[in-house]
Structures are given as C-alpha cells and as structure tokens.
KOLDOMAR-62139 format. One record per residue: residue in three letters; x, y, z of N, C-alpha, C, CB in turn. Coordinates in steps of 0.2 Angstrom, whole numbers, m for minus. Last residue first. Glycine has a CB too. Example, Ala and Ser with C-alpha at 12.3 -4.5 7.8 and 13.67 -1.06 7.14 Angstrom:
REM KOLDOMAR-62139
<pt rest="SER" n_xx="64" n_yy="m11" n_zz="35" ca_xx="68" ca_yy="m5" ca_zz="36" c_xx="64" c_yy="0" c_zz="39" cb_xx="70" cb_yy="m3" cb_zz="29"/>
<pt rest="ALA" n_xx="66" n_yy="m28" n_zz="39" ca_xx="62" ca_yy="m22" ca_zz="39" c_xx="66" c_yy="m16" c_zz="39" cb_xx="57" cb_yy="m22" cb_zz="45"/>
//
This chain:
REM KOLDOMAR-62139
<pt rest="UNK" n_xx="76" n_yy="3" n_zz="m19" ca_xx="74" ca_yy="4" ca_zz="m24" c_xx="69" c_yy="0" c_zz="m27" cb_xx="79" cb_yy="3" cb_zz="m27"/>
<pt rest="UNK" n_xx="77" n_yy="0" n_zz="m5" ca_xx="74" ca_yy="7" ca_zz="m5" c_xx="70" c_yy="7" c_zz="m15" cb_xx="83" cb_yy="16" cb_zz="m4"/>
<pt rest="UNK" n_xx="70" n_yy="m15" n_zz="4" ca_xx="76" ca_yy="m12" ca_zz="m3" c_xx="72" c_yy="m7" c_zz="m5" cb_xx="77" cb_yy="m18" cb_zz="m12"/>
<pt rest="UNK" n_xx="72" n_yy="m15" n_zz="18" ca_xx="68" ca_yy="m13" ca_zz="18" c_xx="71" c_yy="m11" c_zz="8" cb_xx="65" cb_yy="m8" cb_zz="26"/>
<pt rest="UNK" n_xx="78" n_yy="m29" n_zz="32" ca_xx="81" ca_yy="m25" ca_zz="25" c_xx="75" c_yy="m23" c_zz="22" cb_xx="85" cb_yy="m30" cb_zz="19"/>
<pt rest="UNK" n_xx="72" n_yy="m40" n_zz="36" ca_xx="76" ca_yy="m37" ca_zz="41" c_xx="79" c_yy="m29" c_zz="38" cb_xx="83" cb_yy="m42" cb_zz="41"/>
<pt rest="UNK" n_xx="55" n_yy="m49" n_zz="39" ca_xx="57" ca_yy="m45" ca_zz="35" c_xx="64" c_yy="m40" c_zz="39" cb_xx="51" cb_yy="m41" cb_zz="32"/>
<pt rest="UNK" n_xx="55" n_yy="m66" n_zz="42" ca_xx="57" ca_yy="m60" ca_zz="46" c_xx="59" c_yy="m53" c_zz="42" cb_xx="63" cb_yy="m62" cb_zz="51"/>
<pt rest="UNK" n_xx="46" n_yy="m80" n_zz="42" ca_xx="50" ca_yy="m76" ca_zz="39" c_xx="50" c_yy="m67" c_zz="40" cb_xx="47" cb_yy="m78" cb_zz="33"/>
<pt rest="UNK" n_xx="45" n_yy="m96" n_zz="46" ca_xx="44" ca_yy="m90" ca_zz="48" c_xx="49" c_yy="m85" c_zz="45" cb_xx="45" cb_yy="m90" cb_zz="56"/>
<pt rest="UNK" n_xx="38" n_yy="m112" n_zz="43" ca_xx="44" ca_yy="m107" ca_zz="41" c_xx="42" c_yy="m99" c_zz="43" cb_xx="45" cb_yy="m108" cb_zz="32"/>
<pt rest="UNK" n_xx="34" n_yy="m126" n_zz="53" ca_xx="34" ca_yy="m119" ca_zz="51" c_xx="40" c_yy="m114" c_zz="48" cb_xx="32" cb_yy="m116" cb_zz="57"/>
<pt rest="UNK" n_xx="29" n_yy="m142" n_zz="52" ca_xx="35" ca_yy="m139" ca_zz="49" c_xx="32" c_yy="m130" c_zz="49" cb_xx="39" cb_yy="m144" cb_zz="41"/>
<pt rest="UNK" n_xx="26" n_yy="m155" n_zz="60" ca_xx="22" ca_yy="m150" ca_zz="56" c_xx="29" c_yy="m145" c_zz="55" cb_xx="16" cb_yy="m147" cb_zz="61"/>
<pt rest="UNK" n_xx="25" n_yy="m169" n_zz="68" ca_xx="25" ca_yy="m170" ca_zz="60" c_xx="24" c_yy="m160" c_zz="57" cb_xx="15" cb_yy="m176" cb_zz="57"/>
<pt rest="UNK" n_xx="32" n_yy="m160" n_zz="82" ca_xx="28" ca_yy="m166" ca_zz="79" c_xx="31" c_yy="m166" c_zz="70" cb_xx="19" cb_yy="m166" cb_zz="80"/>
<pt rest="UNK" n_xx="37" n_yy="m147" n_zz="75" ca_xx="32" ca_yy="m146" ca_zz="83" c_xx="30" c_yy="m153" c_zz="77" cb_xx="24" cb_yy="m137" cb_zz="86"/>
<pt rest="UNK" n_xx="48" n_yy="m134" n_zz="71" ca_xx="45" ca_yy="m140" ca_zz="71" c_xx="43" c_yy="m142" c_zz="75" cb_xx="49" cb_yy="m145" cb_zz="69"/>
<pt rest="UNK" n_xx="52" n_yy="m118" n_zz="62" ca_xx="50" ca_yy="m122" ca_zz="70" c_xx="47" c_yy="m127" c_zz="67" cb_xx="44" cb_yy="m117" cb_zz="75"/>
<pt rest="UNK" n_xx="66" n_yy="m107" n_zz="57" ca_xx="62" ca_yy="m116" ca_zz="56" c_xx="62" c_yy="m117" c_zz="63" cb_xx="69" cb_yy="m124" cb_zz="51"/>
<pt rest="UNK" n_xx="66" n_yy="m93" n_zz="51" ca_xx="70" ca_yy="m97" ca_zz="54" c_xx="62" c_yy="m102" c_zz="55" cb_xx="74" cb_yy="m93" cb_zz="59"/>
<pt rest="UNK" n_xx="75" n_yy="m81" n_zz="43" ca_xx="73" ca_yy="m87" ca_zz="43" c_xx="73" c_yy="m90" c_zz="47" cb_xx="74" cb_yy="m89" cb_zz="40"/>
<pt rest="UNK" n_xx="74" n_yy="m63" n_zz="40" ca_xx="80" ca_yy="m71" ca_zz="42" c_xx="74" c_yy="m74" c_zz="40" cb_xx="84" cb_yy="m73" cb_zz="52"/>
<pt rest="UNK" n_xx="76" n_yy="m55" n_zz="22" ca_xx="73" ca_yy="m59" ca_zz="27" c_xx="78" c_yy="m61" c_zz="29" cb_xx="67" cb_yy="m64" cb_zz="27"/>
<pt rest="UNK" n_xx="76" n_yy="m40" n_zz="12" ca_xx="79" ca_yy="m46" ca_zz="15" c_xx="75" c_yy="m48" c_zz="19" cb_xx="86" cb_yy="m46" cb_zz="18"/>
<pt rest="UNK" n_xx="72" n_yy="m34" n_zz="m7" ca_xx="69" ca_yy="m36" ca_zz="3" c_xx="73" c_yy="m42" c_zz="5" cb_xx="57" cb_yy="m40" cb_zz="5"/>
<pt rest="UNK" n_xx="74" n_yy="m39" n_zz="m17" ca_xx="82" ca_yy="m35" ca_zz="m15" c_xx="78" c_yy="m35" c_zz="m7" cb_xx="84" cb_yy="m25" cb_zz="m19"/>
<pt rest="UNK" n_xx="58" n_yy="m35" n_zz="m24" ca_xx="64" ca_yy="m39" ca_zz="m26" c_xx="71" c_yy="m35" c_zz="m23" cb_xx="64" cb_yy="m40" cb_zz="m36"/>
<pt rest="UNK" n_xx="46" n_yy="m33" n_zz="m12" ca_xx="49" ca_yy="m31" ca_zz="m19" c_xx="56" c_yy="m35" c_zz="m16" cb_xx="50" cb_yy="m21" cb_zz="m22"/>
<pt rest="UNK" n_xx="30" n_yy="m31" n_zz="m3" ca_xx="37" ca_yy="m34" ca_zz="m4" c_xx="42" c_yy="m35" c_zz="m10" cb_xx="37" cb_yy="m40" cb_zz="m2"/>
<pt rest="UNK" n_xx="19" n_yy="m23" n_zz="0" ca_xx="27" ca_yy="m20" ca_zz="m2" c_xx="33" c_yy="m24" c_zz="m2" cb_xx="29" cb_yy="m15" cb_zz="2"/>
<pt rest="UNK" n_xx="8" n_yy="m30" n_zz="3" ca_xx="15" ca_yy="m30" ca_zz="10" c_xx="19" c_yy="m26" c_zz="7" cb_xx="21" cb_yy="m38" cb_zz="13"/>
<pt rest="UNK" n_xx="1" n_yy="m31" n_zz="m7" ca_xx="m1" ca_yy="m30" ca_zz="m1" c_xx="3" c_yy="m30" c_zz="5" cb_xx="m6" cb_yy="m33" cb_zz="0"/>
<pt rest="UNK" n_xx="11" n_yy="m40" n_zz="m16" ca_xx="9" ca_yy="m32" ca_zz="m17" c_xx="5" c_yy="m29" c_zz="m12" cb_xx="4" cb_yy="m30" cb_zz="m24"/>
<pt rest="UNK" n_xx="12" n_yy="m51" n_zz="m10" ca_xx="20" ca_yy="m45" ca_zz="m12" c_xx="18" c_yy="m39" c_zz="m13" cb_xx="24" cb_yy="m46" cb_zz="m20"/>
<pt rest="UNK" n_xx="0" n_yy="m56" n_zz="m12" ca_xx="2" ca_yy="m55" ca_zz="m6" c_xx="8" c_yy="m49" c_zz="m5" cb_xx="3" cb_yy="m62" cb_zz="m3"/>
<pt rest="UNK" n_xx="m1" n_yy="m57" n_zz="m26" ca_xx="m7" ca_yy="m54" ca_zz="m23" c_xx="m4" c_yy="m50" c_zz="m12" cb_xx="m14" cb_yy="m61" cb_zz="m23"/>
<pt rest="UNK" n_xx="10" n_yy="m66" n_zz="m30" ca_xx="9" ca_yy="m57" ca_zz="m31" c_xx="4" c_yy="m52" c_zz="m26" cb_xx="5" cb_yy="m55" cb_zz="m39"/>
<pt rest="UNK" n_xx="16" n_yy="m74" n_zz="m17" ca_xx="9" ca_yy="m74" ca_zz="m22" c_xx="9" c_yy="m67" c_zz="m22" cb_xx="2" cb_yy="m77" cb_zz="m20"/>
<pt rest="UNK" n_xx="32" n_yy="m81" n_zz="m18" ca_xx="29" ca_yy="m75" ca_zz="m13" c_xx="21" c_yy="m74" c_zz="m20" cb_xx="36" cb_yy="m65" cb_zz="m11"/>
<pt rest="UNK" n_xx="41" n_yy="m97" n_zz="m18" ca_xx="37" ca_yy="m92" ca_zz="m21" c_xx="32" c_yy="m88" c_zz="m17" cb_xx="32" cb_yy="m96" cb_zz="m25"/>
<pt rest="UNK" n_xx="52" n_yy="m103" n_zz="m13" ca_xx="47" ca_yy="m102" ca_zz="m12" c_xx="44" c_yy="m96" c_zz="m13" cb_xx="46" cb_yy="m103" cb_zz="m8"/>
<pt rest="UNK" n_xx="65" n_yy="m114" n_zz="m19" ca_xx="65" ca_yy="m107" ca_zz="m19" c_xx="56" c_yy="m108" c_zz="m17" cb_xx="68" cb_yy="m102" cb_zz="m27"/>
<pt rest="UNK" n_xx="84" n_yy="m121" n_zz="m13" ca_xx="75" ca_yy="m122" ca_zz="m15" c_xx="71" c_yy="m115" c_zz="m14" cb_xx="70" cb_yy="m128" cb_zz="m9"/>
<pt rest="UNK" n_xx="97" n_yy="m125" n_zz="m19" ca_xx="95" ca_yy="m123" ca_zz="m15" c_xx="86" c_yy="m125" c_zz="m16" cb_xx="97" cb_yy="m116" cb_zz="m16"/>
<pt rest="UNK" n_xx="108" n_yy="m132" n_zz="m25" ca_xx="103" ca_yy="m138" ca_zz="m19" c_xx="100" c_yy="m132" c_zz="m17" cb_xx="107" cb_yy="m142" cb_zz="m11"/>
<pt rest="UNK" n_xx="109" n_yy="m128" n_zz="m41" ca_xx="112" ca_yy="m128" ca_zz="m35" c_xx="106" c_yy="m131" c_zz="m29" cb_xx="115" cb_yy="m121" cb_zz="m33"/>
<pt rest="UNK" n_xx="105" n_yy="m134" n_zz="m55" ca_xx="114" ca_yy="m131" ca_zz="m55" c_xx="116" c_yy="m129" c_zz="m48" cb_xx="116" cb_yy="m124" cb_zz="m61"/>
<pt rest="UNK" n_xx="91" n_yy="m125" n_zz="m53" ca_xx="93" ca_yy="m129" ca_zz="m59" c_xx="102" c_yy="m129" c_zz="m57" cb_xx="90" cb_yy="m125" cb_zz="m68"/>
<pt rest="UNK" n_xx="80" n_yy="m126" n_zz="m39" ca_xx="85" ca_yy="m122" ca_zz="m43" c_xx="89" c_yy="m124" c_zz="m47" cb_xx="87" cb_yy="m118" cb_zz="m39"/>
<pt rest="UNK" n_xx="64" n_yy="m132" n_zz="m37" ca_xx="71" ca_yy="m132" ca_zz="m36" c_xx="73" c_yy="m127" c_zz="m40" cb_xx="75" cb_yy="m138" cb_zz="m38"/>
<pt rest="UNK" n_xx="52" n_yy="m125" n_zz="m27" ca_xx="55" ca_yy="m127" ca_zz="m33" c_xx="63" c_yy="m127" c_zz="m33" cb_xx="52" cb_yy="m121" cb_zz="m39"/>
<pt rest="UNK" n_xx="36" n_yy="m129" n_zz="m17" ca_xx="43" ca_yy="m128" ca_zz="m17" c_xx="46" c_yy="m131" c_zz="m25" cb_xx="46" cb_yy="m133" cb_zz="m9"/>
<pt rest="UNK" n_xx="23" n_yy="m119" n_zz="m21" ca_xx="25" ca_yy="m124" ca_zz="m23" c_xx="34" c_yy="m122" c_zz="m20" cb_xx="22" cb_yy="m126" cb_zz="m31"/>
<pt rest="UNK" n_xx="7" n_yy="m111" n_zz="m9" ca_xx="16" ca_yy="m110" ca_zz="m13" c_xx="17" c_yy="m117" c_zz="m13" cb_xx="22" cb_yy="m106" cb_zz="m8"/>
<pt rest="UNK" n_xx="m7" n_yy="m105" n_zz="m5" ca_xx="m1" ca_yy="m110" ca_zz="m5" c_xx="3" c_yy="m108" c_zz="m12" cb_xx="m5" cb_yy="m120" cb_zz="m6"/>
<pt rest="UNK" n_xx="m16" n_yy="m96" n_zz="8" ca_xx="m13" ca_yy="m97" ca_zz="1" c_xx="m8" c_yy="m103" c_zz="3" cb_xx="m9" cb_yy="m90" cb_zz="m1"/>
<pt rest="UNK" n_xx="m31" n_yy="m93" n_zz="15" ca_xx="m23" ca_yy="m95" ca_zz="14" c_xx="m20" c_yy="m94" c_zz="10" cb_xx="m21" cb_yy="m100" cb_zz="14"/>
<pt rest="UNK" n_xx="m36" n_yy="m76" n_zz="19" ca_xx="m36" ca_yy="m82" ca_zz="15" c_xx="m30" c_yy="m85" c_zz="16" cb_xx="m37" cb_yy="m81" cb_zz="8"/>
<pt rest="UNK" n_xx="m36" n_yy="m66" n_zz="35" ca_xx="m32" ca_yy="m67" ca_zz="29" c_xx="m34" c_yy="m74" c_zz="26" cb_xx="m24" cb_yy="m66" cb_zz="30"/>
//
C-alpha cells in the first residue's frame, strides 16, 4: 500500500481535532459515515502512532 497523508484540522467552537480518511482509502475499506473505531496512542521516542480499530460495522 502507497502512503498517504492526512492534515490535522480543528473543529471551529470545540478542542476536538479531526483526521481526514482519503476517499480513495474509505472506498477500498467500506468505510462510511456512522463506522465506529477505538483508538488508541503508541509513542516510541519522538514518533507518535495512531491506531485505529474498526468496532461498529454502520449497516446504513
């Protein structure tokens, strides 16, 4: 698989931060709007991994 990159964006009116999923990738995983993930944060030195756990499969 190619890399890809994703910009972190804020959210206007709360501290959250949102990462962008690349159509190309959403459509080659079936991932659609209502899919849940956990999350979860590995750090090793300067390097930061976000790991994302599809839990919820949205029927709609």
């Amino acid at each position: 698989m190619s890399e890809k990159f994703v910009k972190v964006r804020g959210r206007h009116g709360t501290k959250s931060l949102d990462l962008t999923i690349p159509a190309e990738l959403s459509a080659e995983h079936d991932i659609k709007p209502g899919d849940l993930f956990k999350v979860e944060i590995i750090t090793d030195d300067d390097s930061v991994t976000i790991k994302y756990q599809l839990i919820y499969k949205n029927k709609h």
